[in-house]
LUMKENU-501303 format. One record per residue: y, z, x of N, C-alpha, C in turn. Coordinates in steps of 0.1 Angstrom, whole numbers, plus 5000, padded with zeros to 4 digits. Last residue first. Example, Ala and Ser with C-alpha at 12.3 -4.5 7.8 and 13.67 -1.06 7.14 Angstrom:
REM residues 2
FIFI  nc2  nc3  nc1 cac2 cac3 cac1  cc2  cc3  cc1
FIFI 4978 5071 5128 4989 5071 5137 5000 5079 5129
FIFI 4943 5078 5132 4955 5078 5123 4967 5078 5132
END
This chain:
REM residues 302
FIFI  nc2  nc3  nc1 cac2 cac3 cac1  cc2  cc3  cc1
FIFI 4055 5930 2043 4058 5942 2050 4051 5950 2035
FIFI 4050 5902 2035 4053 5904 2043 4055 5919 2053
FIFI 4025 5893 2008 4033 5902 2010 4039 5905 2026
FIFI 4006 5870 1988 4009 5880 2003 4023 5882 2007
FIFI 4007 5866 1955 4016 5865 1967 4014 5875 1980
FIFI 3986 5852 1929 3991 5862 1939 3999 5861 1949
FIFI 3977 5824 1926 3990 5829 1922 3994 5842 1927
FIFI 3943 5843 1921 3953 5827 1922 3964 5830 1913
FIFI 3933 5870 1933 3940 5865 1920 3946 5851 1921
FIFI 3909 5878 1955 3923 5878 1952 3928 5867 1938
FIFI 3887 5904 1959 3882 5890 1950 3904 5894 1947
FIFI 3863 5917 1977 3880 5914 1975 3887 5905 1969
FIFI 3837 5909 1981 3844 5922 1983 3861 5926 1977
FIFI 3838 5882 1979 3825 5888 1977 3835 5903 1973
FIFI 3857 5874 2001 3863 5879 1989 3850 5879 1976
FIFI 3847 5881 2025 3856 5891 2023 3859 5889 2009
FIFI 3825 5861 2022 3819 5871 2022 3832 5881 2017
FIFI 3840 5836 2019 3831 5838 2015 3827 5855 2010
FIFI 3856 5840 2047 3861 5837 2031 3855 5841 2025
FIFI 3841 5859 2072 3846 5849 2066 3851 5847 2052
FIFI 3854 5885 2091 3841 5880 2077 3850 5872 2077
FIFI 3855 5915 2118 3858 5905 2107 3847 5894 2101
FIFI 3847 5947 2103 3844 5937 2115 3851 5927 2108
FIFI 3872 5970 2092 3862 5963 2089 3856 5953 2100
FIFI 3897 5986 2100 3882 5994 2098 3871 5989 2095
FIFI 3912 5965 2073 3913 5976 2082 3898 5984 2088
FIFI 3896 5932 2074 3901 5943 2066 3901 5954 2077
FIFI 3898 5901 2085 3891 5913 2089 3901 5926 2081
FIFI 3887 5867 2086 3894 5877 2080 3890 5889 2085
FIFI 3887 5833 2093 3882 5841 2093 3891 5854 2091
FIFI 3898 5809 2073 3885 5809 2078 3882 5820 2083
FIFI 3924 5799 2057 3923 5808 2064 3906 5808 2069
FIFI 3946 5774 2055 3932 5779 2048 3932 5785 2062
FIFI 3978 5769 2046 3967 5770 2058 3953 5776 2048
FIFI 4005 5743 2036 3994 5755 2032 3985 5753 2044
FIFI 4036 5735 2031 4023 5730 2028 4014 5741 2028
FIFI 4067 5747 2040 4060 5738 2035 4043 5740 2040
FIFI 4062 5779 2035 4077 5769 2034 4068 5757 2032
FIFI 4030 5779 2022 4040 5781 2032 4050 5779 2026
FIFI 4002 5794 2004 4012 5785 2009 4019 5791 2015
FIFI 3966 5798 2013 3978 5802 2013 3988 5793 2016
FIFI 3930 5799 2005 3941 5790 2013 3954 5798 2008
FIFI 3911 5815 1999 3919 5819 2012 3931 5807 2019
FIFI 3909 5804 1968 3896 5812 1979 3910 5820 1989
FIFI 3939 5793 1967 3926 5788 1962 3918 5793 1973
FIFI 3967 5801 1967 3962 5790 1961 3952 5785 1954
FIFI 3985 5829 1970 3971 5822 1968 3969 5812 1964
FIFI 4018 5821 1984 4009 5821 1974 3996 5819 1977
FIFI 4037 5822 2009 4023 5835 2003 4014 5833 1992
FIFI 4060 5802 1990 4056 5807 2006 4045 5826 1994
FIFI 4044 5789 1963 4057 5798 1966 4050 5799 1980
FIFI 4032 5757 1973 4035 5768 1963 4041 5772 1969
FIFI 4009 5733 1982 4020 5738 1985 4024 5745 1969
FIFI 3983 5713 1997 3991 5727 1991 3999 5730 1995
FIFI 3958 5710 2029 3970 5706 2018 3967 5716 2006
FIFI 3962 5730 2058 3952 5727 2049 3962 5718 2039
FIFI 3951 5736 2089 3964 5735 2081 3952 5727 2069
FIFI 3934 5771 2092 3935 5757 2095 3944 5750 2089
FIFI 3920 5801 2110 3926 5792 2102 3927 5777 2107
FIFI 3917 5836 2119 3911 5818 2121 3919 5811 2109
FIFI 3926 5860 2111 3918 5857 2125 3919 5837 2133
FIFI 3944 5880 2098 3938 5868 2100 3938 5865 2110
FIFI 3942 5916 2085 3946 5908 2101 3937 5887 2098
FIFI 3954 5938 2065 3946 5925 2065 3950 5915 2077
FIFI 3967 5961 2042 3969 5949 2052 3959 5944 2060
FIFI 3969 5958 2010 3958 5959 2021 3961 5955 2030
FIFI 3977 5951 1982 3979 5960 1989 3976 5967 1997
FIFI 3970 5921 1986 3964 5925 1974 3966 5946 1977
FIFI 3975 5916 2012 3969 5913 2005 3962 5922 1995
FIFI 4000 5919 2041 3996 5922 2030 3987 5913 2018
FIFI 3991 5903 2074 3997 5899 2063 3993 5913 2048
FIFI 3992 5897 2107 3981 5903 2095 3993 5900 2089
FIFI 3974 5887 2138 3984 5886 2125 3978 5891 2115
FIFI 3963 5904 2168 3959 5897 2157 3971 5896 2145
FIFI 3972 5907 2192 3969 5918 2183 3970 5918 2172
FIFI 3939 5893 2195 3944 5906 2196 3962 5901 2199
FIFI 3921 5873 2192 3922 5885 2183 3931 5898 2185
FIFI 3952 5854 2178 3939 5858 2176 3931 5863 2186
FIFI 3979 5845 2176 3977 5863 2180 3964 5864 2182
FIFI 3974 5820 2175 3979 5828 2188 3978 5844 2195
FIFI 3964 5819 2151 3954 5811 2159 3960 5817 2174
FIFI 3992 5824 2133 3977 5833 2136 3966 5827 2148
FIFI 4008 5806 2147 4008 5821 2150 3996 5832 2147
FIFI 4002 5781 2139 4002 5787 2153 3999 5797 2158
FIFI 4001 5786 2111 3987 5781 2116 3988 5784 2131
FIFI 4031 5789 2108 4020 5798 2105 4006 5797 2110
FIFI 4034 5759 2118 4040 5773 2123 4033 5788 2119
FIFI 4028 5743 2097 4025 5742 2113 4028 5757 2122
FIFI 4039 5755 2073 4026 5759 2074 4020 5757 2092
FIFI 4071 5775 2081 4064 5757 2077 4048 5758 2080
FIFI 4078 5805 2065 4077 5793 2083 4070 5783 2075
FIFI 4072 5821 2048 4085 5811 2042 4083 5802 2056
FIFI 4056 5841 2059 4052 5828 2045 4062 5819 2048
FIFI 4050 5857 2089 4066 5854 2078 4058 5840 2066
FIFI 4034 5880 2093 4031 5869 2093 4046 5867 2081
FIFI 4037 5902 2124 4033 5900 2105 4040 5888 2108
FIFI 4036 5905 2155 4022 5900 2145 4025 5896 2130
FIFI 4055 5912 2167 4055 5900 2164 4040 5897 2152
FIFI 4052 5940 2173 4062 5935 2165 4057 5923 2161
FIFI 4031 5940 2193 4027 5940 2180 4038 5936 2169
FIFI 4044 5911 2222 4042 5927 2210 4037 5930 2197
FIFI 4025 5898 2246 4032 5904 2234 4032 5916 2226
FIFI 4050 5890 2273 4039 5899 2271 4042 5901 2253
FIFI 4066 5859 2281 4067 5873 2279 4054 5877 2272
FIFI 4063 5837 2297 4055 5837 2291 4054 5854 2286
FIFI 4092 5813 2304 4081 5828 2311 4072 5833 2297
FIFI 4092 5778 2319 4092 5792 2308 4083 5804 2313
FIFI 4106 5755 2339 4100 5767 2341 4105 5775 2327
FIFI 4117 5726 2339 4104 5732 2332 4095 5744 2337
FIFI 4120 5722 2378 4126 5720 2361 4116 5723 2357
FIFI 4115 5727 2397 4126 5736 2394 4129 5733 2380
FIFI 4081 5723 2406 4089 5720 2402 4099 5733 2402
FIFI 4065 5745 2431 4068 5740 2413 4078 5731 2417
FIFI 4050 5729 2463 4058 5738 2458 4059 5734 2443
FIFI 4016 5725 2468 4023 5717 2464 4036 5727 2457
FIFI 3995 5724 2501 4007 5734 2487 4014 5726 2484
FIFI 3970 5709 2503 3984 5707 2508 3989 5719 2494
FIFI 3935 5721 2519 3946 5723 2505 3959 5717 2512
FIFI 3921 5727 2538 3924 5706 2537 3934 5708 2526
FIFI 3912 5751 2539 3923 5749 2552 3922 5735 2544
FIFI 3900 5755 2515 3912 5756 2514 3923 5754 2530
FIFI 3877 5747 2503 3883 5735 2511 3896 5742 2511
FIFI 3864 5771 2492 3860 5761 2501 3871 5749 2510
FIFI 3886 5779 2480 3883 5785 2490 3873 5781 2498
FIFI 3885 5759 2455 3896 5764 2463 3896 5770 2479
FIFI 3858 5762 2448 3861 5751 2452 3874 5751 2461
FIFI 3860 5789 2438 3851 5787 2444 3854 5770 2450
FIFI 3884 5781 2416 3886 5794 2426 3876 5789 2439
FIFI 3869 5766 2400 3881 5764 2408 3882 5772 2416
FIFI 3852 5785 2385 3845 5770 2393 3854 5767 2401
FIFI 3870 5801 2374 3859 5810 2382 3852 5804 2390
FIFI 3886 5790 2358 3891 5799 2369 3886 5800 2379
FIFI 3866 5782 2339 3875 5774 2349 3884 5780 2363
FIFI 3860 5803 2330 3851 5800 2331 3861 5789 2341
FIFI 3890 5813 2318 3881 5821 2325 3869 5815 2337
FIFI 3895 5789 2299 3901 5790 2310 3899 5800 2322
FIFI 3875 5800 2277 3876 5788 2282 3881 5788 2297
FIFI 3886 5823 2271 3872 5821 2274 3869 5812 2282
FIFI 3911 5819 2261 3908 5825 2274 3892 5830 2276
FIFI 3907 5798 2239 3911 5795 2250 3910 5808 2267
FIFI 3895 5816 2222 3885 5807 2227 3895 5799 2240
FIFI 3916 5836 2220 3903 5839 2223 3895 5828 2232
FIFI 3939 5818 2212 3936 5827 2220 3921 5831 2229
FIFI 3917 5793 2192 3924 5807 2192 3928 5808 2205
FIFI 3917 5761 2178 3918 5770 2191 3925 5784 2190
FIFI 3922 5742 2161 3918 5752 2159 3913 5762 2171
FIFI 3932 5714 2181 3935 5723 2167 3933 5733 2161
FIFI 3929 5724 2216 3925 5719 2202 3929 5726 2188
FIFI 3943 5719 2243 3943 5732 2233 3938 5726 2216
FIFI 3925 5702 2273 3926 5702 2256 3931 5715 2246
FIFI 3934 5713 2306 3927 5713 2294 3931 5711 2279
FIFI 3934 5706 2341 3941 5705 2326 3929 5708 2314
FIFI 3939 5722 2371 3929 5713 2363 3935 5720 2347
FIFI 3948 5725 2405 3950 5726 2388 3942 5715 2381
FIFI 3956 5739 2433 3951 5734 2430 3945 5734 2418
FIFI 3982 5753 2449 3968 5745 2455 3959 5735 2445
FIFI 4014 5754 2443 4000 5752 2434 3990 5747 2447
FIFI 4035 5782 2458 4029 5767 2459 4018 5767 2450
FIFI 4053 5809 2436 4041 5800 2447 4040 5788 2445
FIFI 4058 5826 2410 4068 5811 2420 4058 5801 2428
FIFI 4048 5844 2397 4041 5833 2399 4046 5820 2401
FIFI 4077 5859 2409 4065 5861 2399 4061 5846 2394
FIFI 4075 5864 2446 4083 5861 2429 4073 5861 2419
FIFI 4063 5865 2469 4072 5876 2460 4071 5874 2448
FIFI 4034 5843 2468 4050 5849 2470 4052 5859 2462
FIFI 4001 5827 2469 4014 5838 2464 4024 5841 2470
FIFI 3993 5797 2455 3996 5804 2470 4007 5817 2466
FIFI 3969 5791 2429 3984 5793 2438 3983 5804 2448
FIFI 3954 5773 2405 3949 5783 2422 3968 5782 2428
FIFI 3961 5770 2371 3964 5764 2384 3962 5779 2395
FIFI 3946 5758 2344 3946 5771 2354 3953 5762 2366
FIFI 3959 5751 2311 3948 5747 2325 3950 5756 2332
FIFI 3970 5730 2280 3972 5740 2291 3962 5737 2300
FIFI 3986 5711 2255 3974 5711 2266 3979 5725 2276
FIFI 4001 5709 2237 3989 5702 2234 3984 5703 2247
FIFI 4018 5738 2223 4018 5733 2236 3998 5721 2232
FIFI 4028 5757 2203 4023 5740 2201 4025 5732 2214
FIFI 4037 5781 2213 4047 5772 2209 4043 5758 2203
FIFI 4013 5793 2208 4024 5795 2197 4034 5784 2199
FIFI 4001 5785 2227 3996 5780 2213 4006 5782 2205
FIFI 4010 5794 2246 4013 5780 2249 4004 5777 2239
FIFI 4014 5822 2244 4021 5817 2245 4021 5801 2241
FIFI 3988 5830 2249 3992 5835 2238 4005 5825 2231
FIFI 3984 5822 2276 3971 5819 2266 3979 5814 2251
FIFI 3999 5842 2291 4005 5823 2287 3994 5815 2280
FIFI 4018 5869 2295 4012 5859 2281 4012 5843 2278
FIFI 4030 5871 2318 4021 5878 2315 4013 5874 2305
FIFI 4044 5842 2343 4048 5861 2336 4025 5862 2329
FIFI 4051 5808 2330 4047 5820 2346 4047 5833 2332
FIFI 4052 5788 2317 4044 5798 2312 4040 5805 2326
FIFI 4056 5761 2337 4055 5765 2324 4045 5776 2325
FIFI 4052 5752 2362 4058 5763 2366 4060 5766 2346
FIFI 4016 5757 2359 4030 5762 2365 4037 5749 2362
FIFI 3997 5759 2331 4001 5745 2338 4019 5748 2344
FIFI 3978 5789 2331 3989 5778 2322 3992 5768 2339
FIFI 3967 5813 2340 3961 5807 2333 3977 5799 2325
FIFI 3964 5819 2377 3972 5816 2364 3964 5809 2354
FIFI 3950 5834 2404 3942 5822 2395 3951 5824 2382
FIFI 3965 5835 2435 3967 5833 2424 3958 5823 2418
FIFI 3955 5841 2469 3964 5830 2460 3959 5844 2448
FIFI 3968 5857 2497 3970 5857 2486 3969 5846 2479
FIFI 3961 5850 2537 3970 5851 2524 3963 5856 2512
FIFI 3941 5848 2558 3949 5837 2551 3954 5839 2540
FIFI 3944 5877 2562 3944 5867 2572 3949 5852 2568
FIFI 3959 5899 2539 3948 5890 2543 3949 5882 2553
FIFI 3990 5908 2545 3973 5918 2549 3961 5909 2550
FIFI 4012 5900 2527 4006 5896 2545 3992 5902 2547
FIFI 4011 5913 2503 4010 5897 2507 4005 5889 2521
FIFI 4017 5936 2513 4003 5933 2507 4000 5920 2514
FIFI 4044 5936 2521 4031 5937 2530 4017 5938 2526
FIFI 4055 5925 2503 4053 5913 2510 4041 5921 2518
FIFI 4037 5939 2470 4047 5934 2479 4045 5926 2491
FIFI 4025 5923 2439 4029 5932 2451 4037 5924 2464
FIFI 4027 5935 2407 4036 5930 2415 4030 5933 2430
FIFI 4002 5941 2385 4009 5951 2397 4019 5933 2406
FIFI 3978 5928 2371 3990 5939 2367 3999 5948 2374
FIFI 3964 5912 2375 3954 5925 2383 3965 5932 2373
FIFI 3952 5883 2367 3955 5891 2354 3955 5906 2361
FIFI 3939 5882 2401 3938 5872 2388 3939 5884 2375
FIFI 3935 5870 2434 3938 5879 2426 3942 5872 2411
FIFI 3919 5873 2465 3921 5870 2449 3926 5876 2440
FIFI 3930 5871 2500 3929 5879 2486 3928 5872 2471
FIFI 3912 5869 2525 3917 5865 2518 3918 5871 2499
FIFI 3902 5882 2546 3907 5866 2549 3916 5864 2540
FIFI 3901 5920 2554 3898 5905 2545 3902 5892 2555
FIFI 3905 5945 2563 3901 5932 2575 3897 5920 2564
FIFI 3911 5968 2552 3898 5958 2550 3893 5948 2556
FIFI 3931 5976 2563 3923 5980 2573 3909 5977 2566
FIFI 3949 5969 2542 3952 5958 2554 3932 5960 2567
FIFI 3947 5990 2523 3942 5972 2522 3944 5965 2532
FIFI 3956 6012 2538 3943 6009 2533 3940 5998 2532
FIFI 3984 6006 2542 3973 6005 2554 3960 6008 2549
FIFI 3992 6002 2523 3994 5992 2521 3981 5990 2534
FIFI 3989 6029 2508 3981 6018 2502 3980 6008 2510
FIFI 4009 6042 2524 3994 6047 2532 3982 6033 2520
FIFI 4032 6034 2517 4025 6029 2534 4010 6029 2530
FIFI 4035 6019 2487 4034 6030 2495 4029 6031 2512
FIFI 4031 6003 2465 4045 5998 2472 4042 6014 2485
FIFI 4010 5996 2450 4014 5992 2461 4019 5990 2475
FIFI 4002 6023 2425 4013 6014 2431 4008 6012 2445
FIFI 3978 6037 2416 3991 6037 2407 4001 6027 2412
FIFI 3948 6020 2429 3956 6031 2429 3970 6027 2418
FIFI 3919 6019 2424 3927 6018 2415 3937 6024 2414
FIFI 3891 6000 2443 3905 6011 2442 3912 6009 2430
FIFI 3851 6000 2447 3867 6002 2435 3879 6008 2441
FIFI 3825 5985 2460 3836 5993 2458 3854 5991 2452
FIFI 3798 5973 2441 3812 5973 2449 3824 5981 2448
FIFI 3777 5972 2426 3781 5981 2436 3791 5982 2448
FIFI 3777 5960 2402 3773 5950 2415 3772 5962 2424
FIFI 3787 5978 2381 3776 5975 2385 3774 5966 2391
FIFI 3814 5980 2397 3804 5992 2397 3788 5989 2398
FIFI 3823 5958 2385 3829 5962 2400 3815 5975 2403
FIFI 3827 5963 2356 3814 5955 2364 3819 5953 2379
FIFI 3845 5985 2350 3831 5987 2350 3818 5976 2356
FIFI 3866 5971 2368 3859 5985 2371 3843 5982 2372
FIFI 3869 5947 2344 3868 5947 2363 3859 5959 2368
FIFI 3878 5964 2326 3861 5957 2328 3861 5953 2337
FIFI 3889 6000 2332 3894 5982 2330 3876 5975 2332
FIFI 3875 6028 2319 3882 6020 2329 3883 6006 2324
FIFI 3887 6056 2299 3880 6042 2301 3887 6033 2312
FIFI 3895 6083 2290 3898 6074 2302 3887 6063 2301
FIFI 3895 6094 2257 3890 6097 2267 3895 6083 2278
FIFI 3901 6098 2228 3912 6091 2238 3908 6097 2251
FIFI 3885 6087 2209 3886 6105 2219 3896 6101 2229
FIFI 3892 6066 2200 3893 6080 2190 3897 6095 2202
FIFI 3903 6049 2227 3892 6049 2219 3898 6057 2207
FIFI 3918 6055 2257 3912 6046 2247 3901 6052 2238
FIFI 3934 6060 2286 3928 6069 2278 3928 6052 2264
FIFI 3921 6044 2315 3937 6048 2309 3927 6052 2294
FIFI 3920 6038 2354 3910 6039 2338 3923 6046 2328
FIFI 3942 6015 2371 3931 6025 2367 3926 6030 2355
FIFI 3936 5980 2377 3941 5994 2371 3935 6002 2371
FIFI 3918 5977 2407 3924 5969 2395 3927 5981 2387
FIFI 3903 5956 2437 3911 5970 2432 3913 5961 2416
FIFI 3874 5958 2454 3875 5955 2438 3892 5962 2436
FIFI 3861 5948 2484 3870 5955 2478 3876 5951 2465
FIFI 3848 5925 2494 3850 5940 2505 3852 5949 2496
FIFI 3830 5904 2490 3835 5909 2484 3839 5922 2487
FIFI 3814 5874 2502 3816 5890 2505 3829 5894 2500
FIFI 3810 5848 2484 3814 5853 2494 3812 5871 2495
FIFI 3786 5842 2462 3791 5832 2469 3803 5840 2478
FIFI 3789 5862 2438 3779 5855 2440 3778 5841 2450
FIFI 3814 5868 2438 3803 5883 2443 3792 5873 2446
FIFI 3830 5853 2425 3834 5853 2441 3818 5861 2448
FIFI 3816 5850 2401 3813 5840 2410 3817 5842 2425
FIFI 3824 5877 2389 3807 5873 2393 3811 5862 2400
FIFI 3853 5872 2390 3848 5882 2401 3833 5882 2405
FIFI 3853 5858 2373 3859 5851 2386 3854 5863 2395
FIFI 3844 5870 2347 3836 5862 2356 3841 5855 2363
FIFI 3868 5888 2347 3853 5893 2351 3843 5879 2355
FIFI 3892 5884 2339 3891 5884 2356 3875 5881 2358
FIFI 3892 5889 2310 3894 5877 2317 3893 5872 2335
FIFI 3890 5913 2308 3877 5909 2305 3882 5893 2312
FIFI 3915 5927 2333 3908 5927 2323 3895 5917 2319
FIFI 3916 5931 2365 3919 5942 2357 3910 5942 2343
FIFI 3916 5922 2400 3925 5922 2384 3922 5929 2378
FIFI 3911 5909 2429 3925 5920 2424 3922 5917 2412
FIFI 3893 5913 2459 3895 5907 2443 3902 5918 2439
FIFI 3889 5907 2493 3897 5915 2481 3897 5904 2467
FIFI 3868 5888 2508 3873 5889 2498 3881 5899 2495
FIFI 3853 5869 2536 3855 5881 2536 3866 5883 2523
FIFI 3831 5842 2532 3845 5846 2535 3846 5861 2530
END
């Protein structure tokens, strides 16, 4: 099958080795390169850079919404477009240009957790299961019919991370099953009930409040993880936690308890992995080898 692949970040990338390795792949578009690092030099999106090395050609234009984009993508003569985390709304005459359409590879269980952050999202709220659902695209933002969804376990200690790892790799087996059998797909429109949007996050939200109930603290670091990771004052250092676990204990909200455990409003999290400013991150062990914190000390909010 003739392909456009649409997205952008490290989560697209192996949906784009499976499409590359099992259909023709006409066309890579996905942001364009945006200034990063110290040298704040242009670095492109990982789509890009492994769009490059397969040798597939790259667009990355600024908007959609323009004739002469819309007659570029149409004069690919695709079947069919993929598109997955690309970062652009598009419009109906995108939508029309493939022969059989646009789907969508989402990472959450539609019509919960449409928009931009649903990895992030459906840990923080204590969601016990998410999944990828293949959708048929429309205007709206991730309104479409579901083609086709598969569930997964958010386990107790599940970051962010290891869930969009996870759900990557599922993306990338579905997708390729999707587009095999996709003239026998029936679309299944959302529901109207149980629609949440899954707003984009912000660093605002990363410091870590003590006084939340330890279930609640344990969400939110394991949600920001790793990026843009929760941090907390320690010992006058701010300090991003990575990993954790609910642990028993209870003390003042922030208290050290013991190694890296910390209390809450109620009960306590043990922390398991840590990263100091400018530091990789380290386990318990090792960061407080280095940083030895006082039982009864109080992490600090701001």
């Amino acid at each position: 099958m003739k392909v456009i692949f649409m997205g952008s970040p490290d989560f697209s990338v192996p949906i784009l080795d499976a499409l590359h390795a099992h259909h023709e792949v006409v066309c890579v578009y996905c942001q364009p390169p945006r200034p990063a690092g110290r040298g704040k030099k242009d670095r492109p999106t990982p789509v890009q850079a492994r769009a490059e090395e397969l040798g597939l050609p790259v667009r990355h234009p600024v908007t959609l919404r323009t004739p002469e984009a819309q007659a570029d993508l149409a004069a690919l003569g695709a079947e069919v477009a993929v598109v997955v985390a690309y970062g652009l709304l598009l419009p109906q005459a995108i939508l029309d240009a493939p022969t059989r359409g646009c789907v969508n590879i989402h990472a959450s269980l539609l019509p919960r957790w449409r928009g931009a952050a649903p990895i992030h999202r459906a840990i923080l709220a204590g969601d016990a299961e998410t999944g990828i659902c293949i959708m048929q695209m429309e205007a709206g933002l991730d309104t479409g019919p579901v083609l086709m969804c598969e569930k997964t376990h958010i386990g107790p200690e599940d970051t962010t991370q290891d869930l969009h790892d996870r759900l990557s790799g599922m993306g990338a087996r579905l997708i390729l099953g999707a587009l095999d059998a996709l003239d026998d797909l029936a679309p299944q429109p959302q529901p109207a009930e149980g629609v949440t949007y899954a707003e984009k996050i912000s660093k605002d939200e990363a410091r870590i409040d003590w006084t939340r109930p330890a279930a609640e603290v344990d969400r939110h670091i394991r949600g920001l993880s790793p990026f843009p990771g929760a941090w907390t004052i320690l010992a006058g250092e701010r300090v991003k936690l990575l990993r954790c676990r609910l642990a028993p204990g209870n003390g003042r909200p922030g208290e050290v308890l013991d190694g890296l455990t910390i209390a809450c409003g109620e009960g306590a999290v043990e922390v398991t992995l840590v990263q100091r400013e400018g530091k990789r991150p380290m386990e318990p062990d090792e960061f407080l080898r280095g940083f030895p914190l006082d039982r009864g000390s109080i992490a600090a909010q701001s």
